[in-house]
Z-matrix of the N, CA and C atoms (Angstrom, degrees):
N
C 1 1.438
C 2 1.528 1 108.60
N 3 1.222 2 115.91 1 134.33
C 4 1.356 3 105.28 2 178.28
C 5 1.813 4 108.24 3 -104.13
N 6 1.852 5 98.77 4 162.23
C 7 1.467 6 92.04 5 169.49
C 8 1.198 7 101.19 6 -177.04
N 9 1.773 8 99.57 7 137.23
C 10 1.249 9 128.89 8 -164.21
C 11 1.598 10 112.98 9 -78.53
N 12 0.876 11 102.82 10 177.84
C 13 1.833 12 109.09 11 174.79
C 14 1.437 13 104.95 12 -162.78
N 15 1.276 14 116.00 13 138.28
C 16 1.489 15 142.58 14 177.14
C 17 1.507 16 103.54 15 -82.63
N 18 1.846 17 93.46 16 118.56
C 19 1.640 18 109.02 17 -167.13
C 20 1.843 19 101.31 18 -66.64
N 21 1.664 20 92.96 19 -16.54
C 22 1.597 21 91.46 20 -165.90
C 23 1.657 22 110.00 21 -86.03
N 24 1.319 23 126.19 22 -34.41
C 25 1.602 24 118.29 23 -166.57
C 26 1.500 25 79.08 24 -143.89
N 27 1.198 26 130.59 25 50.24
C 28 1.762 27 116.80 26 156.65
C 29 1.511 28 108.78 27 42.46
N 30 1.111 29 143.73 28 31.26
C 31 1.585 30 131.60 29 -172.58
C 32 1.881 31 67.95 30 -91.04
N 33 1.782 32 95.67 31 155.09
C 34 1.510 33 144.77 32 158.96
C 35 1.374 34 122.33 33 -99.46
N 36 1.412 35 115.77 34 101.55
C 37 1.597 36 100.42 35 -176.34
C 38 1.691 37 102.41 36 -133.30
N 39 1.528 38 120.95 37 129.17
C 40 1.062 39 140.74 38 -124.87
C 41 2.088 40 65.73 39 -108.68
N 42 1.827 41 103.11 40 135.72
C 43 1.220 42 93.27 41 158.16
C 44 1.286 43 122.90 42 -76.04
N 45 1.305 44 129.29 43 169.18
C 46 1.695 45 143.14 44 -169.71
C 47 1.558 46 96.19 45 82.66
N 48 0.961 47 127.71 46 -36.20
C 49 1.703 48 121.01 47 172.52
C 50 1.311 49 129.85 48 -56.19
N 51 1.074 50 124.12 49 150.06
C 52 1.608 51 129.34 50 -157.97
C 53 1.998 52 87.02 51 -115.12
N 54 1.691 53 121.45 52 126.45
C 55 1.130 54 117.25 53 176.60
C 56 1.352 55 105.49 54 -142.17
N 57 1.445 56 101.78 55 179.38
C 58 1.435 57 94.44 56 -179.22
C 59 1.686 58 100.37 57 -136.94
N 60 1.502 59 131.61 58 143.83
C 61 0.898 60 133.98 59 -163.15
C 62 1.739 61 112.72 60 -164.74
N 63 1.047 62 97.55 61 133.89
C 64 1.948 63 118.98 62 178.22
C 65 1.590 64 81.87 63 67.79
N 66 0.890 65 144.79 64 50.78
C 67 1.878 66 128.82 65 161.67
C 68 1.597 67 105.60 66 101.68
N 69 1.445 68 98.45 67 -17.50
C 70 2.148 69 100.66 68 -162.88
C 71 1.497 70 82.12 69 -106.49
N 72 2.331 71 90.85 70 150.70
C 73 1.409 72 95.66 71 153.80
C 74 1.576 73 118.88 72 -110.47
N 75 1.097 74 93.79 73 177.14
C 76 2.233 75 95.83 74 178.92
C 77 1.070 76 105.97 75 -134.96
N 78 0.766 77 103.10 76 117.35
C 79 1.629 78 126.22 77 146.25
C 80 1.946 79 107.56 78 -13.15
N 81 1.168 80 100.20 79 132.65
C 82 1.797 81 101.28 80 158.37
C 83 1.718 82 126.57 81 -33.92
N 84 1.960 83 82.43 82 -51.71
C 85 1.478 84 88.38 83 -170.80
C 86 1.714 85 113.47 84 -85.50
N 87 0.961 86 124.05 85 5.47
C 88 0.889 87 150.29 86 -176.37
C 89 1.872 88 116.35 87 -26.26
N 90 1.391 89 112.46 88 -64.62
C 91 1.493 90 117.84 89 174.24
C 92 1.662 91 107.49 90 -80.51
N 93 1.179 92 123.98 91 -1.67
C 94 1.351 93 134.44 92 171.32
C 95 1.701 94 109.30 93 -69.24
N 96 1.112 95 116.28 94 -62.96
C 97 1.586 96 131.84 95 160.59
C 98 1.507 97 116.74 96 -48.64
N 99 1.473 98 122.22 97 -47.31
C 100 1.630 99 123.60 98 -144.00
C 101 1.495 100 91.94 99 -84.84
N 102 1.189 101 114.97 100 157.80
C 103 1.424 102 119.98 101 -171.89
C 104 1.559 103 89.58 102 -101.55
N 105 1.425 104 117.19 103 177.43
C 106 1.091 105 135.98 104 -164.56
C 107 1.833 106 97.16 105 -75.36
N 108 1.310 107 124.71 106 -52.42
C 109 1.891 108 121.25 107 152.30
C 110 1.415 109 109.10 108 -14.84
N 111 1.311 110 95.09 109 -78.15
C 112 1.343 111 105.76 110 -146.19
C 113 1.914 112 121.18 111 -56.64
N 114 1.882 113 73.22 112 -42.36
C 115 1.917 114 77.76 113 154.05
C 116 1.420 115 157.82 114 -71.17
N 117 1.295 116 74.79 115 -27.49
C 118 2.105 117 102.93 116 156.05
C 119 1.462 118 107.09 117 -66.32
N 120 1.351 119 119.62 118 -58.70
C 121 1.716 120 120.60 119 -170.57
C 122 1.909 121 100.58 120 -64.75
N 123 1.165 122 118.00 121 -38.38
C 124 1.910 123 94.62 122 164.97
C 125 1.139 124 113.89 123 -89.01
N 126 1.296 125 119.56 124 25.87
C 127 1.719 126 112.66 125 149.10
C 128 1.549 127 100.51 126 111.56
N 129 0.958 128 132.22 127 -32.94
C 130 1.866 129 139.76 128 -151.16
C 131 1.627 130 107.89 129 -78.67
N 132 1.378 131 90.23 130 156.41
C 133 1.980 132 89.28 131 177.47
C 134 1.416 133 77.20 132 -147.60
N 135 1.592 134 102.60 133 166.62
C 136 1.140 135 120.82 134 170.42
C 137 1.422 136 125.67 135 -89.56
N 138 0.945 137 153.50 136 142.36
C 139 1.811 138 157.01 137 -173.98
C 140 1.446 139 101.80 138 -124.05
N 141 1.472 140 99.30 139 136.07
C 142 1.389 141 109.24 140 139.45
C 143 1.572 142 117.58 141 -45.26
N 144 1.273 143 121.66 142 135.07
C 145 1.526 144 120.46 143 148.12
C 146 1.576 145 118.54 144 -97.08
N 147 1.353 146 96.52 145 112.71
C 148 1.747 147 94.08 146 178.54
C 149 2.109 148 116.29 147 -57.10
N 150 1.151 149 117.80 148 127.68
C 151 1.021 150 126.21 149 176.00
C 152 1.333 151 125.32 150 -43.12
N 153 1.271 152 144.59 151 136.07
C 154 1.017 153 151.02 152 -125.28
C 155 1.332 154 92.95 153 -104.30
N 156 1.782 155 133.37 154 141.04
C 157 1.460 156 125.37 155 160.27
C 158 0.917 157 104.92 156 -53.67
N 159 1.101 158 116.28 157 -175.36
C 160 2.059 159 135.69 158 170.02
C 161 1.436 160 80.77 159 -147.40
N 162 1.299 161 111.56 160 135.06
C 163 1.942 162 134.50 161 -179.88
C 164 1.512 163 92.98 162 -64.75
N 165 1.836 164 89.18 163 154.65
C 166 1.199 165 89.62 164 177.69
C 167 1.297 166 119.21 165 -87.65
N 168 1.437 167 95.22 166 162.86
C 169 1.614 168 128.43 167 177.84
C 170 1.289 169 115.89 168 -29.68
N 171 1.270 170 145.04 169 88.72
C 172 1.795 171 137.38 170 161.65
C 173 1.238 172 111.43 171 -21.18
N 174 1.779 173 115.37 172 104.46
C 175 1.527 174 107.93 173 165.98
C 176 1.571 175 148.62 174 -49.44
N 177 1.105 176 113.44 175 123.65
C 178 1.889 177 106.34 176 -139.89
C 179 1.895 178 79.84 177 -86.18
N 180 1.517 179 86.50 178 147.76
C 181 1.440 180 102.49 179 -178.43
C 182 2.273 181 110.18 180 -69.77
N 183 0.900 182 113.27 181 128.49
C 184 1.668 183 108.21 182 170.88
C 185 1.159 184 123.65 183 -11.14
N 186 1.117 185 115.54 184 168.89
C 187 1.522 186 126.20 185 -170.09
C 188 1.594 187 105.41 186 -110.02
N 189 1.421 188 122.85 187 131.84
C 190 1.448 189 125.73 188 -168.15
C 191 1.027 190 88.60 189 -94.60
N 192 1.410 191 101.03 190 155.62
C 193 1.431 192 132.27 191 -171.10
C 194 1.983 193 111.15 192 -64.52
N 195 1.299 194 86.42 193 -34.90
C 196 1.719 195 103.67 194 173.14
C 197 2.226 196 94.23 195 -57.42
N 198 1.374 197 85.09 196 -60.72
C 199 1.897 198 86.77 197 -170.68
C 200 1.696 199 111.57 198 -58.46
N 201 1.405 200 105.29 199 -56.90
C 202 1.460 201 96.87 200 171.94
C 203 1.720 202 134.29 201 -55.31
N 204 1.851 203 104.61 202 -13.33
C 205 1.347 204 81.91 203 159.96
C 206 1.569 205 130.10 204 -137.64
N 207 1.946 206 97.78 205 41.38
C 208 1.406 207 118.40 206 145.47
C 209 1.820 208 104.70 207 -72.25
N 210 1.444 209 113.00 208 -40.17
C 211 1.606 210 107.44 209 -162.57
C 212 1.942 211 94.50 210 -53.51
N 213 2.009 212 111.27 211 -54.33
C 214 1.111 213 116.05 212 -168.88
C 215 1.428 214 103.86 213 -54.82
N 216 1.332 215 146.60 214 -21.54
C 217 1.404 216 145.03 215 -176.93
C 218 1.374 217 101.96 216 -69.05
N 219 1.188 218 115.28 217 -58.08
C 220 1.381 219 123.33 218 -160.90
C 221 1.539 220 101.89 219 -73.76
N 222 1.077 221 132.02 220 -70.06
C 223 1.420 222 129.26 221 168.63
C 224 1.675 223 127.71 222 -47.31
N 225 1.265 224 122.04 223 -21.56
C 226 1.293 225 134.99 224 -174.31
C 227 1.377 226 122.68 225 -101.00
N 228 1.679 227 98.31 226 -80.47
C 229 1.378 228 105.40 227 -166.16
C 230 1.616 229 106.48 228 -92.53
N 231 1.160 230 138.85 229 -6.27
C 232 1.262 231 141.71 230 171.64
C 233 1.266 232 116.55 231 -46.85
N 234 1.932 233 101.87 232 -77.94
C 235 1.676 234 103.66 233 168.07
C 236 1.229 235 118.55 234 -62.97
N 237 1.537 236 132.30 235 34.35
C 238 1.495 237 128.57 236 177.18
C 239 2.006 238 91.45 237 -114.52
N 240 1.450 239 87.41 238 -41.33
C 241 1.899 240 87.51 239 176.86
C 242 1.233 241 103.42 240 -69.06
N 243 1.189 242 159.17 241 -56.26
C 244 1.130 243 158.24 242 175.45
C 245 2.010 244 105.51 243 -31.17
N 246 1.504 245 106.02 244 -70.80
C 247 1.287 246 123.73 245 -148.34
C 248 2.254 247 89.42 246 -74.52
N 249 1.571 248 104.81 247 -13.20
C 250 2.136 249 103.47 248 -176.20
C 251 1.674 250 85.73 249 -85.52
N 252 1.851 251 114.93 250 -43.63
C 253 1.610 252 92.47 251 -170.14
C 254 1.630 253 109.67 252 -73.90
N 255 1.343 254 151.13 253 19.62
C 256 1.041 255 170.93 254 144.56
C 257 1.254 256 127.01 255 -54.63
N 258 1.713 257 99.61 256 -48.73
C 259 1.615 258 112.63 257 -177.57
C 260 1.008 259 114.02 258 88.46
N 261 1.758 260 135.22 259 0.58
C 262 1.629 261 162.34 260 140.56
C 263 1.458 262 108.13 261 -32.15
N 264 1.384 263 127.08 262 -33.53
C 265 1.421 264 123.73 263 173.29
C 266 1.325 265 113.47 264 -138.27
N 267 1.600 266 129.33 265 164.81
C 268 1.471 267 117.62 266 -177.11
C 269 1.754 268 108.06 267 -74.02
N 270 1.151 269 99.74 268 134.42
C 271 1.288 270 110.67 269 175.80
C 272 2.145 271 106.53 270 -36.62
N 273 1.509 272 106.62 271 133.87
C 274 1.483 273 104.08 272 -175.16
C 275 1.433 274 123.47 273 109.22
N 276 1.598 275 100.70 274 -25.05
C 277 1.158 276 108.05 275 150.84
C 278 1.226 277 156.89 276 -33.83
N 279 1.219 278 112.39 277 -43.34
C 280 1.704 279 145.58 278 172.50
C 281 1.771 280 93.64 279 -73.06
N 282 1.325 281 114.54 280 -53.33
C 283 1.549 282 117.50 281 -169.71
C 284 1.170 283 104.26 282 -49.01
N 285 1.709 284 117.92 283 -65.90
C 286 0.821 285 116.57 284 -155.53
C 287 1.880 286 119.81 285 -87.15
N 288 1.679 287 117.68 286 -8.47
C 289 1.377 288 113.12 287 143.21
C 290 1.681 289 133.93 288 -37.34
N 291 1.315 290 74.64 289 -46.40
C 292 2.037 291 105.82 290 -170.23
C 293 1.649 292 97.00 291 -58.88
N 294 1.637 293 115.12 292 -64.31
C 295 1.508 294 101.35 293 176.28
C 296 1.469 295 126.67 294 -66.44
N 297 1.268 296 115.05 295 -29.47
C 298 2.217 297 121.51 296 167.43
C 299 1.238 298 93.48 297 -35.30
N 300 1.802 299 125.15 298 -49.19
C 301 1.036 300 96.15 299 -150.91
C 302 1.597 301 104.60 300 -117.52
N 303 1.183 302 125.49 301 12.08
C 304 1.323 303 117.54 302 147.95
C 305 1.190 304 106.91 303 -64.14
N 306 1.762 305 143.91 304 -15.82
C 307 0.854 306 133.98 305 -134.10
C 308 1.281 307 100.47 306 -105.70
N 309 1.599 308 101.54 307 -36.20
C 310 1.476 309 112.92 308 -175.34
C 311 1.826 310 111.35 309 -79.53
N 312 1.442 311 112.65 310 -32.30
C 313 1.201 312 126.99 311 173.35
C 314 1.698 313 119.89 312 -109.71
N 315 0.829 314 105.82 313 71.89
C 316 1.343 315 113.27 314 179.17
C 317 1.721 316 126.91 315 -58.64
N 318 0.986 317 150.06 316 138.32
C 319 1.495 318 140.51 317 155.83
C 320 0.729 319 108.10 318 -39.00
N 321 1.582 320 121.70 319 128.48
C 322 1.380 321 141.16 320 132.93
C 323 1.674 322 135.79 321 -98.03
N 324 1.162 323 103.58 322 25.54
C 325 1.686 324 138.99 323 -172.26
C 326 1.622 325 93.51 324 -66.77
């Protein structure tokens, strides 16, 4: 949305709005019509409008122990199964990722 402001008394006037200014009124459509003159000669410039926040974010509840150690599967011991059926690591490898990290994340089911 754009919106102008009067260099002379700071008024803010939101385009599509109908205002009234120095003694005159306008029309809504008003900066739609006015040439780039005409809007300078009643005083107005155009502004950026800074974008509106959006509220913050609802704090997401922790990560279960079940979730944190699918993430460690997927990031860890996966490319280790990949890299033993390869012949890239000694076979046991994958096993023994797999228990670290039951180890570190245990069930609580």
């Amino acid at each position: 949305m754009k919106i102008y402001v009067n260099s002379t008394d700071g008024q803010m006037v939101s385009h599509g709005a109908a205002f009234v200014a120095n003694g005159n009124s306008y029309p809504a459509n008003w900066f739609d019509f006015a040439t780039a003159d005409e809007i300078s000669a009643a005083g107005f410039v155009e502004v950026e409008q800074a974008p509106a926040s959006s509220p913050p974010a609802e704090p997401q509840p922790p990560l279960t122990q079940r979730q944190l150690r699918a993430i460690a599967y997927q990031q860890e011991s996966d490319p280790i199964f990949f890299k033993e059926q390869r012949g890239e690591v000694p076979t046991g490898s994958w096993n023994d990722k797999v228990s670290e990290i039951k180890a570190r994340y245990p069930d609580q089911d």
